[in-house]
Legacy VTK file of the C-alpha trace (Angstrom):
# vtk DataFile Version 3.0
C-alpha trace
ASCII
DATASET POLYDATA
POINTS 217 float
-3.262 44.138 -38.611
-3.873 41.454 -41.083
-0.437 39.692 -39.676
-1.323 40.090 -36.392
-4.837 38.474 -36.584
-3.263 35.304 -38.555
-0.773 34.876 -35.110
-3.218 34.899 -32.664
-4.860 32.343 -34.792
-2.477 30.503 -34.478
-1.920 30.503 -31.014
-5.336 28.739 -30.930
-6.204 25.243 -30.023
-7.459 23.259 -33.594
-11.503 22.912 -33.283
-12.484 21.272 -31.708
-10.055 21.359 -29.366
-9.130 17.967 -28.503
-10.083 16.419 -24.431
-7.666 15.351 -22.541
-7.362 12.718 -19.833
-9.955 14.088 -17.340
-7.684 13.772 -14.471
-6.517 16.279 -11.890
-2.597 16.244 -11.664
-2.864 14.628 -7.773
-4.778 11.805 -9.196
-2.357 11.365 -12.692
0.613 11.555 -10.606
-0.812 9.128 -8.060
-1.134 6.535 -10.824
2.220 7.198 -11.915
3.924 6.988 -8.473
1.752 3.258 -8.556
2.998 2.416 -11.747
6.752 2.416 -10.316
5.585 0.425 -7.327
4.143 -2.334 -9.001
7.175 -2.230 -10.957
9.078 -2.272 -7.488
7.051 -5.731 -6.140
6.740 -7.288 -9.331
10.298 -7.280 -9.226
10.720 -8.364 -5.313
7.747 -10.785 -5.357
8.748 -12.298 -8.478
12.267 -12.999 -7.374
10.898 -14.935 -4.177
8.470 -17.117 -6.329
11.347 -17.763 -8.866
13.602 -18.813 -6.055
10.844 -20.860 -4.804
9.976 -23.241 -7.552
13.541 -23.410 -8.040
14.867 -24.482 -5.259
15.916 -28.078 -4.940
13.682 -30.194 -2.889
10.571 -28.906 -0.584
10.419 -25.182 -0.071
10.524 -24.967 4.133
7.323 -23.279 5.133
7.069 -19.845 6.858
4.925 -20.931 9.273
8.050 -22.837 11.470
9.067 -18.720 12.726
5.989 -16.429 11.398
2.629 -16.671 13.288
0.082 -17.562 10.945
-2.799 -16.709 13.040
-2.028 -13.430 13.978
-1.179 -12.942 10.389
-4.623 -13.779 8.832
-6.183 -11.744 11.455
-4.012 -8.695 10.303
-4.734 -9.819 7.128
-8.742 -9.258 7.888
-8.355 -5.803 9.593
-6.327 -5.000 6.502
-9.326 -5.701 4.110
-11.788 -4.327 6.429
-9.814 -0.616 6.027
-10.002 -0.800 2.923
-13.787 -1.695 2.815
-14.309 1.541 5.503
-12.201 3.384 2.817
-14.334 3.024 0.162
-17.511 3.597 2.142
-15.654 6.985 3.522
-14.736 8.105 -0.241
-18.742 7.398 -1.172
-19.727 8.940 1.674
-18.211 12.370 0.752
-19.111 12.034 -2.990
-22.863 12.023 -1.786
-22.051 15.009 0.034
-21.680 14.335 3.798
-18.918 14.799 5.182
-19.578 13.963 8.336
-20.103 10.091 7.584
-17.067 10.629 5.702
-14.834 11.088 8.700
-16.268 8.662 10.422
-15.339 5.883 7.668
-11.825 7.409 7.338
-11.304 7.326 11.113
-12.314 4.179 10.937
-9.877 2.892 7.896
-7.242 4.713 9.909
-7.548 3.041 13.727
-7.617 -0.465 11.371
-4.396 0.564 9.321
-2.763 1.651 12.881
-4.212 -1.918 14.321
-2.314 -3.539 11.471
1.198 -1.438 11.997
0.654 -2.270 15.873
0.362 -5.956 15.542
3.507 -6.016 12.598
5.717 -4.321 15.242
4.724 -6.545 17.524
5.505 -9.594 14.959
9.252 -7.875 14.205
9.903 -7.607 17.635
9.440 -11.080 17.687
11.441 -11.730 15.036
14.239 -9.295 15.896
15.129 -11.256 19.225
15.219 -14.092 16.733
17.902 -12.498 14.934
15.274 -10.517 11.788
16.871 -7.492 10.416
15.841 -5.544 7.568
18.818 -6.673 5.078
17.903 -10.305 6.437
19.259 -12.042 9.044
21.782 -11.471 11.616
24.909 -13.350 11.491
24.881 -16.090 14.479
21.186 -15.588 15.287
18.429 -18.015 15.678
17.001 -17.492 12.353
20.906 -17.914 10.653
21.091 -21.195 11.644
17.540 -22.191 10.243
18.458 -20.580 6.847
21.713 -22.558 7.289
20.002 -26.011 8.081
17.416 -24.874 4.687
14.951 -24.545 7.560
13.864 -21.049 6.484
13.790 -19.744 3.605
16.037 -16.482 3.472
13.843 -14.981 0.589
11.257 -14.407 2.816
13.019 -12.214 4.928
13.682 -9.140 2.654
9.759 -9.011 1.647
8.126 -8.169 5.169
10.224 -4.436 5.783
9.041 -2.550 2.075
5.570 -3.982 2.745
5.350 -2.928 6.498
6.987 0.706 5.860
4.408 1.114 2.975
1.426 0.569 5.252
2.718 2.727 7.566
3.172 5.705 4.905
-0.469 4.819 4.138
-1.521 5.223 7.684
0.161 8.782 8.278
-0.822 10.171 5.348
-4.863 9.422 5.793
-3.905 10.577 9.908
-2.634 14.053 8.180
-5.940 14.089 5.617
-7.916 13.547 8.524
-6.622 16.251 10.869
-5.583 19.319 8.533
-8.663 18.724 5.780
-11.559 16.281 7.058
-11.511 17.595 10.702
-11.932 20.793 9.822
-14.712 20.315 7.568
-12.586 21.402 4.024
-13.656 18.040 1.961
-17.097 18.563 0.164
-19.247 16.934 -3.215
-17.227 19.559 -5.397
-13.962 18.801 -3.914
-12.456 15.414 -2.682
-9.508 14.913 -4.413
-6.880 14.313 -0.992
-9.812 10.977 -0.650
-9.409 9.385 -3.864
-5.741 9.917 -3.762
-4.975 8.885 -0.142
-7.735 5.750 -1.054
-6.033 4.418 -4.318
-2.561 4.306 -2.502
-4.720 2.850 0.542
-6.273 -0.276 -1.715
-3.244 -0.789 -3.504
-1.066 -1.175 -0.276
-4.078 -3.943 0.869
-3.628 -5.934 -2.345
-0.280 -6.016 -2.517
-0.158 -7.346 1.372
-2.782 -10.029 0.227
-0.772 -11.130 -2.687
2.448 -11.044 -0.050
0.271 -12.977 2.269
-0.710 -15.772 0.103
2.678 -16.648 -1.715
4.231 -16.818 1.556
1.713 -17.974 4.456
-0.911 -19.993 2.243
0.927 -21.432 -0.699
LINES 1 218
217 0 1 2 3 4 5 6 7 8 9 10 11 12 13 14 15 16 17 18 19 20 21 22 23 24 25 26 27 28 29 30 31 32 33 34 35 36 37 38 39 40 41 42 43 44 45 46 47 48 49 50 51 52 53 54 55 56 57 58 59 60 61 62 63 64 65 66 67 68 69 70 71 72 73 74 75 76 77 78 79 80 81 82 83 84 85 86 87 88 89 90 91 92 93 94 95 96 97 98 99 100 101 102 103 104 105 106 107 108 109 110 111 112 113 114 115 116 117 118 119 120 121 122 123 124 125 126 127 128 129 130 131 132 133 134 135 136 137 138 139 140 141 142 143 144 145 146 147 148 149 150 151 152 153 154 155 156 157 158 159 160 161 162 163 164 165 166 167 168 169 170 171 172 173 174 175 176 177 178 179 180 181 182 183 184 185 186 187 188 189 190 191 192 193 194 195 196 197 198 199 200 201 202 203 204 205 206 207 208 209 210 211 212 213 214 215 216
């Protein structure tokens, strides 16, 4: 008897018993699945700046094939979703959810504005000769990066960012129609939000950082 007492004390946490992270696995694994990403465009974003301040004489600007206007104005609709986001994620922590779905509706119609206008940008530059590798052999946009004209670095960075938004906007469109719509998202329980939001701001800051280095800079 003695024996078995001693082994179910031991089975026992130490206490007290020691506190862990306070984070639900959705939210742990979402900062994991970040971690790799900024991993993935520290990488790609550092080996366009590296290419850029080494490269021999003046770095040919963007600007000559990519439509800078259109791009800042994406660039605002991005930041506003993200904005709506967080007002959607403090609307549901104070307990309404219907204020809640308005905000996330309203991150969602800007992150589908911003997927509308990109497509709109590659068709643009696929008749120019913009595929996701690069360029096309023979095209328009081969001869600039031929004649040092464009910059062929540039090229590979618009596809990861553009499919990454668009992840970002189905999964918040799914959110919205299987658990906000429905009216499953309360105070006590709003984890798909945070999750769905941290993925959501860190897609917007890594298209501000891509939109700097290559439009502004």
């Amino acid at each position: 008897m003695t024996h078995a007492a001693a082994t179910v004390d031991q089975m026992r946490p130490p206490y007290p018993a020691e506190r862990g992270l306070d984070v639900y696995n959705t939210k742990l694994g979402m900062w994991v699945f970040l971690a790799s990403e900024v991993m993935f465009f520290a990488a790609l974003i550092g080996t366009y700046v590296i290419l850029r301040f080494g490269a021999p004489g003046e770095w040919a600007r963007p600007g000559i094939v990519l439509n800078i206007k259109i791009t800042a104005f994406n660039t605002f609709l991005l930041i506003c979703s993200s904005v709506s986001m967080v007002k959607a994620y403090a609307a549901i922590q104070d307990g309404d959810p219907k204020k809640m779905r308005f905000w996330l509706l309203l991150t969602i119609l800007g992150g589908a504005s911003f997927v509308g206008i990109q497509v709109y940008e590659y068709i643009h530059l696929i008749e120019h000769g913009f595929v996701p590798s690069g360029v096309r052999e023979g095209s328009e946009l081969a001869e600039l990066v031929a004649k040092g004209t464009l910059p062929a670095a540039t090229m590979g960075l618009y596809g990861s960012t553009f499919f990454h938004v668009t992840c970002g906007v189905i999964s918040m469109t799914y959110l919205y129609l299987t658990k906000a719509l429905p009216g499953k998202y309360s105070k006590a329980d709003y984890g798909g939000i945070e999750t769905v939001g941290l993925y959501w701001h860190f897609v917007d800051l890594v298209w501000i950082i891509l939109f700097t280095i290559v439009y502004l800079i």
